[in-house]
C-alpha angles and dihedrals in degrees: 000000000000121000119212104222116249121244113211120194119193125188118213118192116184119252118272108259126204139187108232104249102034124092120244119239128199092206094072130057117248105253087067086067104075127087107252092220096052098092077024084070095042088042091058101031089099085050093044082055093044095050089043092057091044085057097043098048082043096056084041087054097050091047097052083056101047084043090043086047098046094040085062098047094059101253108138107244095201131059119278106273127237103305095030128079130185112285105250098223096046119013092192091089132030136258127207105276091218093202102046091035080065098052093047094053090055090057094048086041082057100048083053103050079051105265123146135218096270100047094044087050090056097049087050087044090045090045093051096238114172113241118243086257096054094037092058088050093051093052092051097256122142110220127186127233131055122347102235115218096195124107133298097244092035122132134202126203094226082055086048093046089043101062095042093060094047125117106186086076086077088058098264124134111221108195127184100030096153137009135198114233095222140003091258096048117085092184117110122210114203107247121230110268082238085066104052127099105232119194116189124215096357096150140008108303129233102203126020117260095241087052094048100043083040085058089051100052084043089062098042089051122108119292119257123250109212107205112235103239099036099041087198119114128204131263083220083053098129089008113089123075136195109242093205105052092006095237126148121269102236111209115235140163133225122264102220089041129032098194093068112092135181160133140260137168121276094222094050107052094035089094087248092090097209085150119064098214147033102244088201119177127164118243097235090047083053095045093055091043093056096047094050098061091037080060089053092044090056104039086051084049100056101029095046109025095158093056090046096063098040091062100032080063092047100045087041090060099050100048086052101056094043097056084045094052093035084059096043088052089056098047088050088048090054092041094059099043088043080057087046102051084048092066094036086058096053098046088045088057088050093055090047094048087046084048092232084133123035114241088249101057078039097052085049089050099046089045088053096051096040088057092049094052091041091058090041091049093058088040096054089043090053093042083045092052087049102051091050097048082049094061090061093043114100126164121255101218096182095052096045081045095060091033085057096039078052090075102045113151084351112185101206149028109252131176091249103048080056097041090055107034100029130074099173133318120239103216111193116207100264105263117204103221114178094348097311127102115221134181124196130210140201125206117186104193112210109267096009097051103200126005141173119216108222126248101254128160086243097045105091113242124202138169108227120205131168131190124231129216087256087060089255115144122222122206116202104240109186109210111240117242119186116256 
């Protein structure tokens, strides 16, 4: 029996659809349900967050200009620091904080009467000072970064370090210190010291330009060795210099006695022997030494104050100009073999192309010179920096003269005197000249650099000998510099 094949028909309909939040009607179809800009709004969400970046890279682009156009002009583009608060008549600059200027002086007082972070952070600690966070927080001002839960009168070394390296506190604004890459990135990258915009004595200063850049040589000096039985470093400890290689003297005590101190030259006793010879000298030799021509600084000072100053100015000015000189030779020196290497480098890739050198004798070559004019690129910023941060320097007599007259018939050595007076000490190798064994001795005084007191009936006069553990005895000979 044949079978006719069913044909089945079946009738699909789609689903009714509806919008939550609109009623459904049987009178119209179901397509007319829908909300027309419903694929509309999928269709245009690539093109929402395109236009959103395009905005946001736009805002980011105008505010690096505003903020471009108001760091040039000498605005600060950061809050006030710790000392300073908002000027009330016009918050776009800063006026002096009294009650935490006080309290930074007295840091910086302390840096310079030798004390170091931990133990200023414990006097402030023991004297219940409030910390820059908490003192914001006590006055009523809303600060960004982390919410410290220490305590109140705690005191952390990196505050402490902070406040002593900066420079507004000499009333200059520093604008551009650091700069983001890019708007979505939070992340700030310190920005190089060349690119910054410096503007010098924009508002009241805390602290007085010659203590704060004395501070900062203080803290780029050499670090202190403490010895391991004594456990008590020098005064002298970064300041004394070899004459001959100009290395640092390292302080150091004798083995068989600890009460022998002294210093040698770094490079000599380094094993690599770059300096010829030990410079020895012993620290109480180099103590009595110091006091007596402090003595004679200060005795000149207050005996013969017109001739002082005349050639305080005089010696000022040409230390001045010959750092200044010596700095501007060696960045002429660097400019002309940058512009060298340049063509070294170029006739170097010509023999390479014409294969007169082999690249490998070529790669060795190149890397050789790209190091060299690396090296020579940070050294000519950082001679360049310099130059420019010497034209706004100028020496304050009548500051060097009281701090002179402070020391007048002074009785010891102490970290401050040689903080405040002393550069750095040129110490010569002892030399034995008819019999007699002689050491001479440099001092180069801040602002003046070396001087020679002259020889006057009121100015005191001593012969100073010491005697060595090898019963030699040592006589103190200053080195003359012209007046």
């Amino acid at each position: 029996m044949l079978h006719s094949p069913v044909k089945t028909v079946c009738s699909c309909r789609p689903l009714p659809f509806s919008i939550p939040g609109r009623e459904q009607s049987g009178a119209n179809p179901p397509q007319s349900r829908i909300n027309p800009g419903f694929f509309k709004t999928f269709r245009t969400l690539p093109q929402q967050h395109l236009f959103n970046e395009y905005y946001a890279r736009d805002i980011s682009k105008k505010r690096r200009i505003v903020n471009k156009m108001k760091g040039n002009s000498g605005v600060p583009l950061s809050p006030p620091p710790y000392g300073y608060i908002k000027n009330p008549d016009d918050p776009r600059f800063w006026v002096i904080d009294p009650e935490a200027a006080a309290v930074v002086r007295r840091i910086y007082q302390m840096a310079l009467d030798g004390y170091g972070l931990a133990e200023t952070a414990a006097a402030l600690e023991r004297d219940g000072v409030f910390n820059p966070t908490y003192y914001w927080r006590s006055k009523g001002t809303s600060r960004g970064g982390s919410k410290s839960t220490v305590e109140p009168t705690k005191w952390g070394h990196t505050t402490i370090k902070k406040i002593l390296t900066l420079q507004e506190y000499c009333g200059d604004v520093i604008n551009f210190k650091s700069y983001s890459k890019s708007y979505k990135m939070k992340k700030r990258i310190e920005n190089p010291e060349e690119n910054r915009a410096i503007f010098l004595n924009v508002h009241e200063a805390i602290i007085d330009r010659p203590t704060w850049e004395k501070v900062q040589s203080m803290k780029k000096g050499t670090r202190r060795r403490r010895p391991t039985v004594t456990q008590e470093p020098s005064v002298f400890s970064g300041y004394l210099k070899c004459p001959e290689c100009g290395g640092n003297l390292n302080f150091h005590f004798n083995q068989g006695n600890h009460d022998i101190k002294f210093f040698s030259c770094q490079n000599h006793n380094s094993g690599l022997r770059k300096c010829s010879k030990t410079h020895y000298i012993r620290l109480e030799f180099l103590e009595r030494v110091v006091l007596y021509e402090v003595n004679r600084l200060a005795s000149f000072a207050n005996e013969y104050e017109d001739d002082f100053i005349k050639a305080m100015m005089g010696r000022s000015a040409k230390v001045t100009e010959n750092e200044r000189a010596r700095k501007q030779r060696e960045l002429d020196g660097l400019l002309a073999r940058d512009k060298e290497l340049d063509g070294l480098f170029e006739r170097l890739y010509e023999d390479n192309v014409s294969q007169k050198i082999s690249d490998a004798r070529f790669a060795k070559m190149s890397q050789r010179y790209e190091q060299e004019q690396g090296e020579n690129t940070k050294r000519i910023k950082a001679l360049r920096l310099e130059l420019k941060k010497s034209e706004g320097k100028r020496m304050d007599i009548d500051t060097f003269l009281a701090t002179v007259r402070r020391y007048t018939n002074a009785t010891e050595i102490t970290q401050r005197m040689v903080a405040e007076l002393i550069d750095h000490i040129d110490v010569y190798h002892a030399e034995k000249q008819d019999g007699v064994t002689t050491q001479h001795i440099t001092i180069y005084y801040n602002c003046i650099g070396a001087f020679s007191v002259p020889d006057r009936r009121k100015i005191p006069a001593a012969e100073i000998t010491m005697g060595t553990r090898k019963g030699v005895a040592v006589s103190y000979s200053p080195e003359r510099i012209a007046v």
